[in-house]
C-alpha positions as CSV (number, residue, x, y, z in Angstrom):
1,X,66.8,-7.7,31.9
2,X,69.5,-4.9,32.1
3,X,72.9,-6.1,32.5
4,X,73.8,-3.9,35.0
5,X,70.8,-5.0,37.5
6,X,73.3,-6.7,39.8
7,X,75.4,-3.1,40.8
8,X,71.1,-2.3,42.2
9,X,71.4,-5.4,43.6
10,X,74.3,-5.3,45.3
11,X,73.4,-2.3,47.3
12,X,70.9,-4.4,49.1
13,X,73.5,-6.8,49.7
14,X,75.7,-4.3,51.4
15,X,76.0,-5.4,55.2
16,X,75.4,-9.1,57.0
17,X,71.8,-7.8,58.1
18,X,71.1,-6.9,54.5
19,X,72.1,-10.4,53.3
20,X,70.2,-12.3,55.8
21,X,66.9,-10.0,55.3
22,X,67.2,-11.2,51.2
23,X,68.3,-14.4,51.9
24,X,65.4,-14.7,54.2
25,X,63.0,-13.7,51.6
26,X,64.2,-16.0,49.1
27,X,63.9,-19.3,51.5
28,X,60.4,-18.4,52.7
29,X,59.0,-17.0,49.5
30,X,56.4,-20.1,49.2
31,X,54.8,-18.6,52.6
32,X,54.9,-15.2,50.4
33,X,52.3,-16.7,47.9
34,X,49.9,-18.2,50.6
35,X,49.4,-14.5,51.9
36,X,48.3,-13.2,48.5
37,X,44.6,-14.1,49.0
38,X,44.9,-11.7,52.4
39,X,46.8,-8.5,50.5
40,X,44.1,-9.2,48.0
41,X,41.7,-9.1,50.3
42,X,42.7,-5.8,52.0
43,X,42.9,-4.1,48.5
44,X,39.4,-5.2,47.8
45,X,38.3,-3.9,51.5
46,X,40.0,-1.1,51.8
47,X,40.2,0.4,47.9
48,X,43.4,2.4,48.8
49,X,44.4,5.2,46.2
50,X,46.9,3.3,44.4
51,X,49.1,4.5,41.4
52,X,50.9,1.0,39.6
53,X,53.5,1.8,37.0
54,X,55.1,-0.9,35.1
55,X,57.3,-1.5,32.2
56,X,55.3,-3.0,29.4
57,X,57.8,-5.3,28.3
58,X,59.4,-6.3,31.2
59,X,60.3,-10.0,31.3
60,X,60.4,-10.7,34.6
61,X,57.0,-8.8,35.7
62,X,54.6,-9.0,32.5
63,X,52.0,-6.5,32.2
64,X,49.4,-9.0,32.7
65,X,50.4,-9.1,36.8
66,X,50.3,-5.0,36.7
67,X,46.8,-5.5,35.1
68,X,45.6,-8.5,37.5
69,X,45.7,-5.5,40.3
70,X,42.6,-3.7,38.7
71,X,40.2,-6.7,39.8
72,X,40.8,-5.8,43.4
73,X,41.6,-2.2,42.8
74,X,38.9,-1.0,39.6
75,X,39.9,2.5,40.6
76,X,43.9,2.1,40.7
77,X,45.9,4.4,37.6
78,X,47.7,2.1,35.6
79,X,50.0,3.0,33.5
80,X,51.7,0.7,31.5
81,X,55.1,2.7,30.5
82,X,56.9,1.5,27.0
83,X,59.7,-0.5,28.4
């Protein structure tokens, strides 16, 4: 992770709105998960154009979830960049 993530982070933290929104996010992130099946659902449906580009190496977001999107989007452009 880069050690300077926190000065992007703190933009998003900026105002009492913005805190609330994240904070938000972070205590209802369980109900997050339960909608995956229906995103997955519209990707499959749907078949938007979709471009994914993701850091190979990244520890937080490991290639394998970039990669999990071509079941429900075969047609998506992947690219997996060296970072």
């Amino acid at each position: 992770m880069n050690p300077d993530s926190w000065t992007r982070d703190l933009h998003f933290l900026q105002t009492q709105k913005d805190r609330l929104i994240q904070v938000k996010l972070l205590q209802d992130y369980y109900n997050n998960l339960l909608d995956y099946p229906n995103w997955q659902a519209y990707l499959r449906q749907y078949q938007p154009a979709t471009l994914i580009i993701w850091g190979k190496k990244d520890p937080a977001f490991i290639a394998a979830c970039a990669q999990a999107y071509l079941k429900d989007l075969p047609s998506a452009e992947l690219h997996l960049l060296d970072f």
